[in-house]
RODO-2510 file (C-alpha; in nm, 4 decimals, decimal comma):
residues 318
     n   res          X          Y          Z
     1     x     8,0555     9,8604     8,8575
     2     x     8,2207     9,5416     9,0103
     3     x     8,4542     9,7824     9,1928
     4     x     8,4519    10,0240     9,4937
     5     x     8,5752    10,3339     9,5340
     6     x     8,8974    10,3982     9,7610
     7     x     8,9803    10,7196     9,9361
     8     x     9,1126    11,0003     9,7906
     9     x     9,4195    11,0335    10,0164
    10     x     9,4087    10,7656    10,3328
    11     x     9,6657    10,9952    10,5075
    12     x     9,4643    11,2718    10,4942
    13     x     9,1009    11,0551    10,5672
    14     x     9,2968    10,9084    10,9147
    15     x     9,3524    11,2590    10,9797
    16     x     9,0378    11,3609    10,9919
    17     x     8,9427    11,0343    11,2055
    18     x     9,1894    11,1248    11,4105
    19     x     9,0713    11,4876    11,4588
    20     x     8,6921    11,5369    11,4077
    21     x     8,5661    11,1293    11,4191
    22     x     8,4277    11,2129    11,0527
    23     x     8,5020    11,1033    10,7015
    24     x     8,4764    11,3478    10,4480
    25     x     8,2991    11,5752    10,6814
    26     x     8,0321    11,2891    10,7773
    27     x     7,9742    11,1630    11,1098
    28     x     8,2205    10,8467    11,1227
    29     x     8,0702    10,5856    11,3660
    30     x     8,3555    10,3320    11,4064
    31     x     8,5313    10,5917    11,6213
    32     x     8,3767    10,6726    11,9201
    33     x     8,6348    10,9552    12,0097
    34     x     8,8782    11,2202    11,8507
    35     x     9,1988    11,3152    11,9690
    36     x     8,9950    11,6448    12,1577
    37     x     8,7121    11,4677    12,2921
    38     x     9,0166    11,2947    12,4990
    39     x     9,2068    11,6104    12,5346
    40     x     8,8737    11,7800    12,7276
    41     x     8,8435    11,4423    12,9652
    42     x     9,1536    11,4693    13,0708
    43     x     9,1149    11,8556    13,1323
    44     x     8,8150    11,7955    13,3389
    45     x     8,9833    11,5338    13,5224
    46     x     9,2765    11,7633    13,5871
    47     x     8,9749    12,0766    13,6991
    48     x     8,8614    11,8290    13,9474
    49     x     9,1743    11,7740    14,1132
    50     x     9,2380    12,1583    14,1362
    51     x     9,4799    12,1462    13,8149
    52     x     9,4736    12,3365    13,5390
    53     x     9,5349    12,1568    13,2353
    54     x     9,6558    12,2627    12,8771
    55     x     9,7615    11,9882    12,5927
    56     x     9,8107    12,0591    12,2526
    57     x     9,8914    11,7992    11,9228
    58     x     9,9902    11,9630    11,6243
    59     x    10,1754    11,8384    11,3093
    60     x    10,0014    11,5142    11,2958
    61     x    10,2037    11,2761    11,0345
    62     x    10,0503    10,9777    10,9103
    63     x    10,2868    10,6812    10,7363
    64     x    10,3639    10,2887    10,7641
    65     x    10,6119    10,2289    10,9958
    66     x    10,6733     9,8918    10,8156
    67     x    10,4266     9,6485    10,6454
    68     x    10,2200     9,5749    10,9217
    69     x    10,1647     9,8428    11,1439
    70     x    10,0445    10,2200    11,0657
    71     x    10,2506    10,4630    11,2694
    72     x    10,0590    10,8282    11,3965
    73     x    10,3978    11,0953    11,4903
    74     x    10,2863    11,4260    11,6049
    75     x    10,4356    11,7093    11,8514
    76     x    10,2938    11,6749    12,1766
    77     x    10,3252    11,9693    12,4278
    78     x    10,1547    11,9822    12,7800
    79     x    10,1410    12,2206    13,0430
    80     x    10,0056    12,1595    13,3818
    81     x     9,9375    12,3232    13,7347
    82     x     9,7607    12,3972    14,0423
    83     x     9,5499    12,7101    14,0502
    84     x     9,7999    12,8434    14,3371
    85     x    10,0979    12,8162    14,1164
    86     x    10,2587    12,6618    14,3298
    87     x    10,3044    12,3749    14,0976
    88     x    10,4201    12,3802    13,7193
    89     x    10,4980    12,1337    13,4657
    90     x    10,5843    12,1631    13,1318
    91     x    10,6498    11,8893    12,8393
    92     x    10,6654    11,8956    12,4896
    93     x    10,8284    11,6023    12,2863
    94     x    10,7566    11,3980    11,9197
    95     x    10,5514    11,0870    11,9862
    96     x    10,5216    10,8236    11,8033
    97     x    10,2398    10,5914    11,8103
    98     x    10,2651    10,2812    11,6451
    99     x     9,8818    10,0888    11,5683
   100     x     9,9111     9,7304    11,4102
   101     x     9,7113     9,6620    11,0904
   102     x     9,6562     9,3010    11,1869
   103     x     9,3562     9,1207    11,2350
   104     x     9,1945     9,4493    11,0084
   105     x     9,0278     9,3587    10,7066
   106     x     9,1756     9,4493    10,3750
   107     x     9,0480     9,7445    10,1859
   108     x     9,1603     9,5849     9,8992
   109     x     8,9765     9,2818     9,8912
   110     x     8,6361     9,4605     9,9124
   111     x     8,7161     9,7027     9,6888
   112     x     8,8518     9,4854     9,4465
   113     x     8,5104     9,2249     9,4729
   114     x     8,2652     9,5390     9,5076
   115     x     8,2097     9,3931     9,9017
   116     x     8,1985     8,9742     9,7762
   117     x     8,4795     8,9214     9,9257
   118     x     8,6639     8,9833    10,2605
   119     x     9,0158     8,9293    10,3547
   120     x     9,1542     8,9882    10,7786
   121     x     9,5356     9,1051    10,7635
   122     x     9,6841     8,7266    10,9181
   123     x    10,0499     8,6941    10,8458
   124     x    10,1937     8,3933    10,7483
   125     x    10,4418     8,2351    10,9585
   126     x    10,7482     7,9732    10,8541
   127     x    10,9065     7,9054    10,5306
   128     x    10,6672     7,9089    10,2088
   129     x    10,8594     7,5841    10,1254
   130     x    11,1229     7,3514    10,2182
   131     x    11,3216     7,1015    10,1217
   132     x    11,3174     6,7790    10,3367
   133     x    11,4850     6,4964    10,2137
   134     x    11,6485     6,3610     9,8921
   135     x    11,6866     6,0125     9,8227
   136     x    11,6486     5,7512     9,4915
   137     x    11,2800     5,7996     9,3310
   138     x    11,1306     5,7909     9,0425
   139     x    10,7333     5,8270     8,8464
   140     x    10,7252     6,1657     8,8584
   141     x    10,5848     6,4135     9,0832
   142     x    10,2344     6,3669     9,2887
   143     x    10,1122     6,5828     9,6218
   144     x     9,8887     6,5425     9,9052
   145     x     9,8517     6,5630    10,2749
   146     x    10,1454     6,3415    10,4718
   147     x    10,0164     5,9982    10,6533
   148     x    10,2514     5,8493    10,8902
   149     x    10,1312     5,5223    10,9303
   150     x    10,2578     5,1707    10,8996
   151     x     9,8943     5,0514    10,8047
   152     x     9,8098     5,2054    10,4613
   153     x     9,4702     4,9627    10,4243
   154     x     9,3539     5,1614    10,7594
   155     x     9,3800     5,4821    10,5440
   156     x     9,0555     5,6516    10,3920
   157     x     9,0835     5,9276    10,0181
   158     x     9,4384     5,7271    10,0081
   159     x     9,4395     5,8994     9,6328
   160     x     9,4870     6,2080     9,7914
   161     x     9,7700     6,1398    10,0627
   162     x    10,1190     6,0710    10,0087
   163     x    10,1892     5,7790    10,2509
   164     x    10,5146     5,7543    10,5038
   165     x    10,6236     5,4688    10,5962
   166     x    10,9203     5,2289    10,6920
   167     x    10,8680     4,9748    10,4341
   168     x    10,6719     5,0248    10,1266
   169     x    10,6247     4,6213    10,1479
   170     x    10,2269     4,6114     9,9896
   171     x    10,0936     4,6595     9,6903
   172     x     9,8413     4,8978     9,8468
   173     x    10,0533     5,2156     9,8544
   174     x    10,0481     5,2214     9,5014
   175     x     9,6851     5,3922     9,5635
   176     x     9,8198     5,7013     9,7320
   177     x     9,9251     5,9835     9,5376
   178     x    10,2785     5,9574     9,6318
   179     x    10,5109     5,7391     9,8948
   180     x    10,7631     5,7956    10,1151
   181     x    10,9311     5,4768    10,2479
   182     x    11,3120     5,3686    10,3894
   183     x    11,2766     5,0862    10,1685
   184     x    11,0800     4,8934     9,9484
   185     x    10,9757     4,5169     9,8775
   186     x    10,7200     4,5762     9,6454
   187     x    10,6742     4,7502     9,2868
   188     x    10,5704     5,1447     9,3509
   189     x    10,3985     5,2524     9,0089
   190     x    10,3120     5,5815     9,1902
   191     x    10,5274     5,9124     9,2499
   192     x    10,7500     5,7878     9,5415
   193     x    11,1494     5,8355     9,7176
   194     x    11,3443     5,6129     9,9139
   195     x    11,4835     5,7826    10,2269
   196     x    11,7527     5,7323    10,4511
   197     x    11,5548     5,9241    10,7443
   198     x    11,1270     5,9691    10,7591
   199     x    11,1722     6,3458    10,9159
   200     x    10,8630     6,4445    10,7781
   201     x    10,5742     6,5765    11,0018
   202     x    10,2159     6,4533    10,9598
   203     x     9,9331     6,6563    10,7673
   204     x    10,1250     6,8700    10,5582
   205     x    10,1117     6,9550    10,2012
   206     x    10,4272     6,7967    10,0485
   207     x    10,5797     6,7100     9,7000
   208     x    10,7131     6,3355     9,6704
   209     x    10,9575     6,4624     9,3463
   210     x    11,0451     6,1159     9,2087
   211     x    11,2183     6,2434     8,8824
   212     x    11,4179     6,4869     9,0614
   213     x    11,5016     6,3205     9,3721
   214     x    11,3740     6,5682     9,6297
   215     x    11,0501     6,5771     9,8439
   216     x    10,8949     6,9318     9,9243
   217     x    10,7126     7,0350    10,2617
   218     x    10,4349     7,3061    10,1014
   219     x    10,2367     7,3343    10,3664
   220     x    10,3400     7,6963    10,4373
   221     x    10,2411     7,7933    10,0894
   222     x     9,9505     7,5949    10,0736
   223     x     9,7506     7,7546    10,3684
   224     x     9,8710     8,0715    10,2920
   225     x     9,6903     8,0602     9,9753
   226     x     9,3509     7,8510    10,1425
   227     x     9,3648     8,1393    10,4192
   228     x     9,5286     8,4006    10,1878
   229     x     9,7771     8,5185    10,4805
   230     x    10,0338     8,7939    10,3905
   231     x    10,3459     8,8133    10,4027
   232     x    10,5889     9,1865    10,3799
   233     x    10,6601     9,1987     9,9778
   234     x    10,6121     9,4414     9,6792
   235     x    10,2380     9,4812     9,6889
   236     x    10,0509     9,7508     9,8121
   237     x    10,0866     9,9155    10,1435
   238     x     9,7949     9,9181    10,4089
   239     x     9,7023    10,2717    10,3404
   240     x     9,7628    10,2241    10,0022
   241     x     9,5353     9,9554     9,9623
   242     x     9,2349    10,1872    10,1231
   243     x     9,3270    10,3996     9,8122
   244     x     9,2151    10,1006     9,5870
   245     x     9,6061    10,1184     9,4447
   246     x     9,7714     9,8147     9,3093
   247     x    10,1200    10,0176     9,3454
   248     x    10,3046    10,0421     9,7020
   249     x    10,3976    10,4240     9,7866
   250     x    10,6138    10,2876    10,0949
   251     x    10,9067    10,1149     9,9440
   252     x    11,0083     9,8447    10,1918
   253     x    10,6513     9,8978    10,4104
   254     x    10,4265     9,6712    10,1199
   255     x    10,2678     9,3739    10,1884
   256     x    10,0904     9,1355    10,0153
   257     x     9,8517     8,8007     9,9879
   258     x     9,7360     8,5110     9,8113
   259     x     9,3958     8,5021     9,6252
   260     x     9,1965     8,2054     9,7068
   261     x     9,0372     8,1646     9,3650
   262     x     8,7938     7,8744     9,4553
   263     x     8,6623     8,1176     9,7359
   264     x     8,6048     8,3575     9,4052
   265     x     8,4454     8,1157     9,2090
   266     x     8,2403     8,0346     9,5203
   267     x     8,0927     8,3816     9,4720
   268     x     8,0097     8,3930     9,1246
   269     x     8,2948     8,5687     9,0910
   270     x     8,5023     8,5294     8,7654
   271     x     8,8493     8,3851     8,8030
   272     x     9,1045     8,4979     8,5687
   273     x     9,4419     8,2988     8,4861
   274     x     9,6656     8,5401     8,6327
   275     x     9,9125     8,5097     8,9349
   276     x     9,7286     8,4033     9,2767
   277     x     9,9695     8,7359     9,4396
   278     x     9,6393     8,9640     9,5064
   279     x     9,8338     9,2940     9,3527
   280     x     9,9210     9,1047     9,0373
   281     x     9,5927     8,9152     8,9992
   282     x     9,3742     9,2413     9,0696
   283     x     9,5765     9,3653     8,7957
   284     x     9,5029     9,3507     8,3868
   285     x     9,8266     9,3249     8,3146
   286     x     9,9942     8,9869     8,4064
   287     x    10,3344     8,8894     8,3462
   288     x    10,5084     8,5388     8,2847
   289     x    10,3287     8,2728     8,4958
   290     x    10,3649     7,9302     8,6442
   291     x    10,2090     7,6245     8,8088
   292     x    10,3152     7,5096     9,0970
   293     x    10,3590     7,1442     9,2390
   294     x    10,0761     7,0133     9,4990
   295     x     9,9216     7,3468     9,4314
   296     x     9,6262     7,2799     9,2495
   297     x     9,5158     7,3655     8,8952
   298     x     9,4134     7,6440     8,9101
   299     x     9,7188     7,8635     9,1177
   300     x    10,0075     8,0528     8,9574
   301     x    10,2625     8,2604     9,0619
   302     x    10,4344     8,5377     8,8572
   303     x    10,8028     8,5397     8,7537
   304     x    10,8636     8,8203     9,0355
   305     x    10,7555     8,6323     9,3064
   306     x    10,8937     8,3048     9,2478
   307     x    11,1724     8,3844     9,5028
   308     x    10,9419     8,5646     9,7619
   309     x    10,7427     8,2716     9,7951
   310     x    10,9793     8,0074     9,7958
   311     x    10,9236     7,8380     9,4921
   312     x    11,2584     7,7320     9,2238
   313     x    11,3226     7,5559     8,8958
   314     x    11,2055     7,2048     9,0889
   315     x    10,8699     7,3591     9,2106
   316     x    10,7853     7,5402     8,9207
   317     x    10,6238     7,3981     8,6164
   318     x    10,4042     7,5643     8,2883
***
């Protein structure tokens, strides 16, 4: 099979973690104690120090308490004194533990890849996209990593840069994939937009938009895809994802990432032409698609998530 098998009920498999440090009744070793191994410590800690010592956790609740973090409530009651009783003390209150998913890797991915592939949960920070400047432009659209410079000739892989610079005054920026320039003395045959103000940062992913006017700042969306960060959306929760689900049980609590298909292809994987969103692309069923500018060939994004990740009618493309 090219797919693994999730848990039954991740809830319930936590649980059991939580309780007995086993999985299905086997011996579990990423935990190293249950919730009584630490209950007896502190007991014998407490004998030592001529206390009697009595906790007890019941109703143990598993859920998300939003996309990334896994939150552990249960009641929480604890008596303690000194074998005189002289001294009492008694507590019992809800707690509520929240544990951060972050930095764990994805069921989902190794599921999904039968173990080819694996994913950390990274969020991505910032806006997907953004617009930074209109201007006068025309030839089209063309994408590549910013270069401030006011030497182009000094400028190696030019083809796949899109140059910045105060005066487009050479006939050398035509060999960049796009330009960016206050002005120009020369005749640009490439993607390019005249500015009134250069307020773009250098290496980032942007779109020089001739046709439409506009250049784009990507970057966001770009590295999200390279390092397939998440982001809170529609997909599948954390502990759904150990289920092997594509569907999110915690409305509001989902999150979700995008697949880096060259990493697929990398390991003889096949790669499909659905939507790069990892619930929609480990699907079968796909729904309307697009390109997207200075994203490559291969990446699309489904009609659904065309607002989640930033990208409108400019950006888009079939």
């Amino acid at each position: 099979s090219d797919e693994g098998v999730g848990l039954t009920s991740s809830e319930d498999a936590i649980k059991e973690l939580f309780e007995n440090k086993t999985l299905n009744g086997e011996s579990a070793e990423l935990v190293d104690y249950s919730i009584y191994d630490w209950i007896n410590r502190s007991k014998e800690i407490a004998k030592k120090r001529g206390f009697e010592l009595e906790i007890d956790v019941s109703d143990l609740n598993i859920s998300m308490r939003d996309s990334f973090h896994i939150l552990f409530s249960f009641n929480f009651t604890i008596n303690l004194k000194d074998k005189n009783n002289v001294f009492c003390f008694e507590k019992n209150e809800i707690k509520n533990v929240s544990v951060s998913v972050e930095n764990i890797e994805d069921p989902l991915y190794l599921l999904r890849t039968n173990g080819k592939i694996t994913n950390k949960v990274e969020k991505s920070t910032g806006d997907f996209t953004r617009l930074i400047s209109g201007g006068n432009g025309g030839n089209g659209w063309g994408s590549g990593m910013s270069i401030i410079t006011n030497n182009p000739s000094g400028v190696t892989g030019r083809s796949e840069k899109v140059l910045v610079i105060e005066n487009a005054d050479i006939p050398i920026v035509n060999d960049f994939a796009g330009v960016v320039a206050r002005e120009n003395t020369t005749i640009i045959t490439v993607p390019y937009i005249i500015v009134p103000e250069l307020n773009l940062t250098n290496n980032s992913m942007v779109v020089v938009d001739g046709d439409n006017k506009k250049v784009w700042d990507i970057n966001v969306l770009y590295q999200s895809r390279e390092e397939s960060l998440y982001t809170s959306g529609d997909g599948p929760s954390f502990l759904d994802r150990l289920e092997n689900k594509l569907t999110n049980s915690y409305p509001g609590k989902g999150m979700q990432s995008l697949v880096n298909k060259g990493e697929l292809e990398e390991n003889g994987m096949e790669v499909n032409d659905r939507s790069n969103v990892d619930y929609i692309y480990f699907n079968t069923n796909s729904p309307n698609i697009y390109k997207v500018k200075g994203m490559g060939e291969s990446f699309r994004i489904d009609e659904n998530n065309l607002d989640s990740y930033g990208v409108n009618n400019d950006l888009k493309y079939v």
